[in-house]
Structures are given as structure tokens and as C-alpha cells.
N, C-alpha and C positions, 0 to 999 in steps of 0.2 A: 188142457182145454177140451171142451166137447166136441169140438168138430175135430181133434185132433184125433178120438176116440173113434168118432164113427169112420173115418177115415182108416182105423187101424182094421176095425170092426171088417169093413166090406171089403180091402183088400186081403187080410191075412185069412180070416176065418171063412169067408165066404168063397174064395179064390178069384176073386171079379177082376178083370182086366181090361181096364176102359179105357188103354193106350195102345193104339192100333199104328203100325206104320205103311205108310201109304206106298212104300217101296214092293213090299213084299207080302203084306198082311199080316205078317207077325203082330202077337199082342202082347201088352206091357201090362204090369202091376202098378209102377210108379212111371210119370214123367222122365225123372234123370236116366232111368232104365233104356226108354225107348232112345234118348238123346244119346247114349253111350252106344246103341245099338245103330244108328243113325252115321255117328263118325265112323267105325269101327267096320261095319261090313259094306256102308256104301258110301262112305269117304264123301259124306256130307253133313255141315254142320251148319244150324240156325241159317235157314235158304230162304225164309219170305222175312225181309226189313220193311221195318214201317216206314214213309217217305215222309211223313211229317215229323217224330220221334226219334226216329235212326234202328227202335228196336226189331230184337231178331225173334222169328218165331219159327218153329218145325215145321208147324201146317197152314195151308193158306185160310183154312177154317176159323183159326186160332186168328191169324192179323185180321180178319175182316170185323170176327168178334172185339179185336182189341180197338180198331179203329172207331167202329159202331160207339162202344161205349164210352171211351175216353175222347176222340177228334171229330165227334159229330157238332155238325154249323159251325166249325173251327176255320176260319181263315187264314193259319199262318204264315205264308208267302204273301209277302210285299215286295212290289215293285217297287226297286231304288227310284225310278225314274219320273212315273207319276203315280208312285204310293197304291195303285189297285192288291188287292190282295187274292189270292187263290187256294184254294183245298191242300193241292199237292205240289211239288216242287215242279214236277215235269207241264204241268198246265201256267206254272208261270217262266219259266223255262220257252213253251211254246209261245205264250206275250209275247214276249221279248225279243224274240225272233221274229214276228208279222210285224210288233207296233216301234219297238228301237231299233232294230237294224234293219229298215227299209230303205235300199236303194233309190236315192233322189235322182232319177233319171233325166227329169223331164225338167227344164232350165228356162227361165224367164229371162229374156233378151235385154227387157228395159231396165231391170236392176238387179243381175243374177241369182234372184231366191227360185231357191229348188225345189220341188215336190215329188211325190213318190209316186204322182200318177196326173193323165191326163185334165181329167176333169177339176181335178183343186189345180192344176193351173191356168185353165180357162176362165173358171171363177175369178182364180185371183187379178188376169187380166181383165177382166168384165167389169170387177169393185171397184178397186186400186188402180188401174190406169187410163178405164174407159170412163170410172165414174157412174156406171150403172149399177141402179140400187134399185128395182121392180118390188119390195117388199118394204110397205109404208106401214109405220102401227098411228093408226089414228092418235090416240091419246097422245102423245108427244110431236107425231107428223116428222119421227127421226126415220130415217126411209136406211134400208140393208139389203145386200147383195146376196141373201141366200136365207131360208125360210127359216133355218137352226139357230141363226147369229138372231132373226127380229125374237124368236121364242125365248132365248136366252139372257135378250135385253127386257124384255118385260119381265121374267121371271127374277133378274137379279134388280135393276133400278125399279121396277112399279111397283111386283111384290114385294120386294128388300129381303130376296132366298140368300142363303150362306149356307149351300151346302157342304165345304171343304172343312174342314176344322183342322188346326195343327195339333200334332198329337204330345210337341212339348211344352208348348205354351197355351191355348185352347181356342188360340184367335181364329175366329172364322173368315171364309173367303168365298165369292160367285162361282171364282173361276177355278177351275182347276190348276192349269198353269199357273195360275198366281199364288197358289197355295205351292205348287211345288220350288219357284222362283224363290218365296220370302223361307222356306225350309233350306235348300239352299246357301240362300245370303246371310239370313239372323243365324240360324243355328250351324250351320256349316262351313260356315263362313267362304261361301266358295266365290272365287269370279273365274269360270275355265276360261276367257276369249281377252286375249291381251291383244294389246294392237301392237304391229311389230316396227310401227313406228318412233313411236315414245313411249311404249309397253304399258299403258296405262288396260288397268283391266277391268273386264264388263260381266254383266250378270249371265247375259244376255247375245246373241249372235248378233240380233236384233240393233242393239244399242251400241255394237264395236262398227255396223254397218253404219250407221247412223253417225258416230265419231270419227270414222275417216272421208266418210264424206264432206263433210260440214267443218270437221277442223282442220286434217291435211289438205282436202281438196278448194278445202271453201267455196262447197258450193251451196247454194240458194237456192234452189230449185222451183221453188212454189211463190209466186207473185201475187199479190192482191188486185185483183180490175181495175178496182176502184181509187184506190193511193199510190200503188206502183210498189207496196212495201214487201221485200222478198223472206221467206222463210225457210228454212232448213228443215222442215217436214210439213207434210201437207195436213198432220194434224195441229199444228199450229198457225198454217194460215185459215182454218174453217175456224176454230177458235177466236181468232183475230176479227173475222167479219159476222162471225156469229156475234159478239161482245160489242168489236166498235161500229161497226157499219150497223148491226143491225139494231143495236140496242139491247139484246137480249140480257138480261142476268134474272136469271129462273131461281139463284139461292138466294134467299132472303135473311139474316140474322132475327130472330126472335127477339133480344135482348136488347141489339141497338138501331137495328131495322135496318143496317148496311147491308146491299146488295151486291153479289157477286155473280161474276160470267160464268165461272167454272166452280164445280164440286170441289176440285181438289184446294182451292183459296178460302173457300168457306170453311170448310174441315179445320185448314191452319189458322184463320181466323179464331174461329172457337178456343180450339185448342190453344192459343198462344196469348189471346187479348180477354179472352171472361173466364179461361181455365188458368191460365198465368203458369203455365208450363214450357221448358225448358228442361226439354229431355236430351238435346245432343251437348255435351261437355266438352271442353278446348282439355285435353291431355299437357299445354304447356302454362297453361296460366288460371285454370279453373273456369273461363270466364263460360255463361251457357246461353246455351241459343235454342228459340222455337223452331228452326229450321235445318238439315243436316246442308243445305246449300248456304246459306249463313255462316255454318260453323265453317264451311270451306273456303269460301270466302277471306273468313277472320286469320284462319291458318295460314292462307297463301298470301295474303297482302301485310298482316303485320310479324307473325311470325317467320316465314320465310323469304318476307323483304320483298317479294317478287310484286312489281308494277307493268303488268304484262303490254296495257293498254297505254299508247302514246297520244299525245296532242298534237296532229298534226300542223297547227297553227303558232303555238307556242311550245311544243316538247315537253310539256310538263305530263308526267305519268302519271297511272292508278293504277290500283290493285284490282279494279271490276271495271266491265266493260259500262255500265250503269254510272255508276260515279263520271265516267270519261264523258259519256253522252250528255250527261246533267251539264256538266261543266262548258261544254261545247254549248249547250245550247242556251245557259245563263249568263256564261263571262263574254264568249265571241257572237251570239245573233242577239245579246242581250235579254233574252227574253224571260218576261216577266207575267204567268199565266194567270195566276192567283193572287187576285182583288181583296183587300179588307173591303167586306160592306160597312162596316162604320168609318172607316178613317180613309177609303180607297187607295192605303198603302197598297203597292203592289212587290210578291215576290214571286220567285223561281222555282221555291216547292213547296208543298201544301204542309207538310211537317211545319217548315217555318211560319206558314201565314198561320196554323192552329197555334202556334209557341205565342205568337204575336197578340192572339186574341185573347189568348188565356193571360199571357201576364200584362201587357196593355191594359186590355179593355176592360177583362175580369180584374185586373188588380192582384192573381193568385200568385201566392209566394208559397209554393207546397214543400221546398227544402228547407228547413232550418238546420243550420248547425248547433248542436247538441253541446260544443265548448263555448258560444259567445252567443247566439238563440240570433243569430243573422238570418234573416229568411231571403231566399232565391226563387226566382221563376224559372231556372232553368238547370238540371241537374247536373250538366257541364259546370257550369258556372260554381255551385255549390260545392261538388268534388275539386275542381282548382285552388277555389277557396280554402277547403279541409288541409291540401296537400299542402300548397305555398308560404298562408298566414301560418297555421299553428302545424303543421309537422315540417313548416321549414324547408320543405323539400327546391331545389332550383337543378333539375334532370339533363334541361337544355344549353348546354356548351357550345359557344362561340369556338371554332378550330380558327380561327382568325387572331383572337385576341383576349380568348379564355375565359370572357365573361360569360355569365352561369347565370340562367332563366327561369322562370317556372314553370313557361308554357311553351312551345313550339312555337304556335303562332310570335309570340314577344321575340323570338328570337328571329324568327324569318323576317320581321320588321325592322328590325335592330342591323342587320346583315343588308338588305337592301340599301335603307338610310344611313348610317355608320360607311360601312365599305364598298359598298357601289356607287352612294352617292344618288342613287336612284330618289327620283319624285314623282310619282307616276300618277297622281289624282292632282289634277289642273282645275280651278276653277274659271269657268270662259267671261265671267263678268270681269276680275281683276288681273287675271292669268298668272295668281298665288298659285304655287302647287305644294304639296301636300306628299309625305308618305303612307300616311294611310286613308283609307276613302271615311272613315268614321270622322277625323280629321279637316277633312274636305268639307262633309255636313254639315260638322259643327261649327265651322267658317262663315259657311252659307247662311244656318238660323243663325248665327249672334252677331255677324258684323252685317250681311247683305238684307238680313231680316227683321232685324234688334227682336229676334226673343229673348227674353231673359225670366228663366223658368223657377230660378232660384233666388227665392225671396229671404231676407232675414227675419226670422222671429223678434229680432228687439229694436231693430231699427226700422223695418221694411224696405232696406233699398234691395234691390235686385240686379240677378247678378246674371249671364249665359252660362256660365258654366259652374259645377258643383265646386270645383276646386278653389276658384276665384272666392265665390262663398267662406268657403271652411277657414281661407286665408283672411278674411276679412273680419270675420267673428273672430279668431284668433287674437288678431294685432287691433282692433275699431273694443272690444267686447269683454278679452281676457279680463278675469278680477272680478268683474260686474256682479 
């Protein structure tokens, strides 16, 4: 090669020497020359290392050249902790030492969180327990306890910044913490703060604080003025009076114009009801959920049997505290919140009164089965049908007397009436009673009411009941 050439050119024929050592002043023809000359009389070999690279060079001339050229605007030190990056190892080295290992001296009396210095505990007394917040941002009139927190609320909710990006997936984040929380949990899978109660683990110190208060302690701490209703953190009772007391819901759905108190229901909203996604999966039965508290939900109560919450009145368990509450307040105070405005049927939950109107009023049968084209207003109803008529299926076994069900409910009916003997739906006009309340009703329209809904097509007598019908046409009809 040519520069091979000129390189022989100026060192042999010309006697140029342009390897000088800094020891002594001695001069070299070649590099390896000076480096053999290097170990050999001064018992030192390759003394400046690069601190980004690791490599070794002779002269500090040479690393500064190497570094210039190759690790210029180079950031390769990242902090593990919250991802900042630095030039050199010994400047992230120093991080690490002012911003993670800072001594929490300074102890908060009212709920032992620690700080590393006076002033963020004064604050945090001021915000958090005194409730002063002197920094109001007009446009929303959300008022904050320190001038960095209102700058940072405008700049993430009004301008909608995401300065954090994850660097394995590319999702962006406001907050810093939060970027390094969800690297962490998704890709690291980590939870370091187990509770040494029932070792259940947290992302979060924050949230293991939060979980022995609220479930070992059960405590309440945050009460409502206005209804007396107590909460487990004080961001869920401003929530509560923001939404129910005050009326607020600031998110509004574009699509079906449902309005929501909080960000985070609107999000699942979207996501779950006009995106039709179901991202968390059940590991024992495939089945999927819009919600990772759903999916836990489903795991704890049908797959692990556990029915944590009791009925104090009647003993009968659930698997969520929501279902116990429903049940409390539909089967023992009765109540009945939601009116049909066409028929003023009244029920217990607003799921059932929409099922009511949709196949009631609307007439909709949105399930057909695809073996006999039967249409259903209810998808319950339709999957039973699939299971029982044509795959035959009867899952639910009588331990009493062997007989084999299709449904759960038919058997917990069967089990009352059959072996308890039980009749627990009394009609007060005749004092018939009844085992099931469906039973009770239709007592009431067909003997207390004379409805009779079912007409014949070839004779038109009318009948109360479908059965009575079908029996009639059979034996009055057959042949015809």
C-alpha cells in the first residue's frame, strides 16, 4: 500500500523519529519500539486507559486524541436508577453517590417518610398534611404546594410533554419516575418491597406503605365532610368529592359522549369499549380482560376458590368486595336504584336495567345459535343454551343425590327445594310460597292477575304460562 511506502520512506531513508518518550526523552523510529522501551527500562506498560472504552495508550496526548475523535457527545454511562447518562464512569460514579445514596435523615412523625434534607420535609409537611398548596394555575384552578410540581403539571396534562421515552419499547412518559417504575415492572420484572406480612410484593415503597396500612391495619384514614364515607388514601377521597359531591367529570368520550371523573376510567373506557381490547390474559383458562385488576379478580375468585369477603347477615361469600356490597345492598336494604323509564321496572344494577331495555323494549335477540338459529337477548342465556341443549353438557352434581345439572343456579334450586325443604318466596295475598322468586311472579301475573300472555295461533285461547300453551297445542292441535 502507499502509505505503507511512505511510512517506510520517512522512517528508514530519512532517519525521522517521531516517537518520543516522555520518561526520558529518548526517540523512536516505530511505536512498538518506544512501547518495548517503555516496559523494559521504566517498568511501565500502556498507563493512560480510556474510561469509556477500557483502551490503553502510552501518552496522555494519544488518549485525549483518541477520545476527541472517537467518544465525542458520547454518553455511555447510564444510571441504573433513573436512566441519566454521563461522559465518564467516575462523573456517574459521583451521581450516584450525591442522588442514590443519600442519607434520609430527616423523619416525618405523621407517616414515617424520610427525606434527605430539611426543606423537602417541611414541604412535604406544608402539602401533604397541612394541605397547603399557595401555587394556583388558573386554567384548571388545580392549586400545588411548590412552584416545580404547578410547572410540571402544565407542562405534562396542558401541553401533553412526554419527555421520558423507554429505550425497549418506545413508550413515552411526563414523569421521570414513572419511566423508570414501568422499566422496572414491564421489562424487569422487578417488585423489590414485599410485605413481611403476607409477602405480597410492590413496585413501589410507596404502595407496600400504602398495603399495610389499609390491609393489616385497616385503616381509613381520610373521611368525607360531607357523607362520612372513609378512604384509604387521601387521593381517593379528593377524587370522590371532586366526582360525587361536586359533579366534576372533565373527560368526556367523543364516540358515545360518556363522561368520566378521572383520566384513568376514560383511558379504560376507550381502550376496552370502542377499541375492544383485552390485553391481560388468564394463564389457567385463556379467558381475557380489559383490566389487569379484573384479570385478578377472575384468578382469585374462580380459579383459586378464594371468597375473601362474607355476608354478614346471611354468610354467604364473594370473591370481591363489590359483588358483597351489591348483594348487601340489593338482597338485605332491598334496594332498587334504577327505574325502566318505559315500563318503571325497577332493578339493582344498571347493567341489568340496559339488558332489560335492550331485549324488552328493543326486542334485540343479538345471540343466535349457529346449530338451531335460536336467537337470545342475553349471552348468558345463549352459552347455556350451546352447552346444555346440543353439547349435552350437565357440570353441576348434586353431592346429595347425584343428580347432574346444566347450570349452577338449577342446582342450588334443586338443593334448597328437594333437601332443605326450603320455600323462601311467600306470596302475602294467598301465603303460597314458592322456591324460586321467578315462581312467586308468575303466581302473582297468572292467578292474582289473570295475565295470560300466551295465545294460541289456531284457536286463540290463552294461556299464563308458555308451558301450559305448548301442552295444549300438543294434546287440543296435534294432526291438524
Amino acid at each position: 500500500m502507499e502509505s505503507s511506502l511512505i511510512t517506510h520512506q520517512h522512517t528508514i531513508h530519512t532517519e525521522q523519529k517521531n516517537y518520543s518518550c516522555d520518561k526520558c526523552e529518548e526517540k523512536f523510529e516505530f511505536r512498538s519500539h518506544l512501547s518495548r522501551h517503555l516496559k523494559s527500562e521504566h517498568k511501565c506498560c500502556n498507563i493512560f486507559a480510556c474510561d469509556r472504552c477500557e483502551k490503553k495508550f502510552i501518552k496522555k496526548s494519544s488518549l485525549s486524541t483518541h477520545q476527541k475523535l472517537l467518544h465525542k457527545n458520547r454518553e455511555d454511562f447510564a444510571c441504573n436508577k433513573c436512566q441519566r447518562k454521563f461522559e465518564n464512569k467516575s462523573n456517574l460514579l459521583k451521581h450516584k453517590k450525591i442522588f442514590h445514596q443519600v442519607l434520609k435523615d430527616y423523619l416525618c412523625e405523621r407517616c414515617a417518610k424520610r427525606f434527605g434534607n430539611k426543606k423537602s420535609l417541611l414541604v412535604h409537611i406544608k402539602t401533604v398534611h397541612e394541605d397547603q398548596k399557595d401555587y394556583l394555575y388558573e386554567k384548571c384552578e388545580k392549586k400545588f404546594g411548590d412552584k416545580s410540581n404547578l410547572r410540571k403539571h402544565q407542562k405534562i396534562v396542558h401541553e401533553g410533554r412526554k419527555d421520558f421515552a423507554c429505550g425497549s419499547c418506545e413508550k413515552k412518559f411526563g414523569h421521570k419516575m414513572t419511566l423508570i417504575r414501568h422499566q422496572k415492572t414491564v421489562h424487569d420484572g422487578r417488585k423489590d418491597y414485599a410485605c413481611d406480612n403476607c409477602g405480597q410484593k410492590f413496585v413501589h415503597k410507596w404502595y407496600l406503605r400504602l398495603h399495610k396500612r389499609t390491609v393489616h391495619d385497616g385503616r381509613k384514614d381520610y373521611v368525607c365532610d360531607k357523607c362520612q364515607k372513609k378512604f384509604k388514601h387521601k387521593q381517593f377521597l379528593l377524587v370522590h368529592q371532586r366526582t360525587v359531591h361536586e359533579g366534576h367529570k372533565d373527560y368526556a368520550c367523543d364516540k358515545c359522549e360518556k363522561k368520566f371523573g378521572q383520566k384513568s376510567y376514560f383511558l379504560v373506557h376507550i381502550r376496552t369499549v370502542h377499541e375492544g381490547r383485552k390485553d391481560y390474559g388468564c394463564d389457567y383458562c385463556e379467558k381475557k380482560f380489559g383490566q389487569q385488576s379484573s384479570l385478578s379478580i377472575h384468578q382469585k375468585s374462580v380459579h383459586e376458590g378464594r371468597k375473601d369477603y362474607a355476608c354478614g347477615k346471611c354468610e354467604k361469600k364473594f370473591g370481591h368486595k363489590s359483588t358483597l356490597l351489591l348483594h348487601q345492598k340489593t338482597v338485605h336494604e332491598g334496594r332498587k336504584d334504577f327505574a325502566c323509564n318505559i315500563c318503571e321496572k325497577k332493578f339493582g344494577q344498571k347493567p341489568d336495567l340496559r339488558r332489560h331495555q335492550k331485549v324488552v323494549h328493543e326486542g334485540r335477540r343479538d345471540f343466535e345459535c349457529d346449530k338451531c338459529e335460536k336467537k337470545f337477548g342475553q349471552k348468558f342465556n345463549f352459552l347455556s343454551h350451546q352447552k346444555t341443549v346440543h353439547e349435552g353438557r350437565k357440570d353441576y352434581a348434586c353431592d346429595q343425590c347425584e343428580k347432574k345439572f346444566g347450570e349452577r343456579g338449577t342446582l342450588t334450586k334443586h338443593q334448597k327445594a328437594v333437601h332443605e325443604g326450603r320455600k323462601d318466596f311467600a306470596y302475602d295475598k294467598c301465603e303460597k310460597k314458592f322456591v324460586r322468586k321467578s315462581d312467586l311472579l308468575l303466581h302473582q301475573k297468572t292467578v292474582h292477575e289473570s295475565h295470560k300472555d300466551y295465545e294460541c295461533s289456531k284457536c286463540e285461547k290463552k294461556f299464563g304460562r308458555k308451558f301450559n300453551l305448548l301442552r295444549h297445542q300438543k294434546t287440543a292441535h296435534e294432526g291438524q
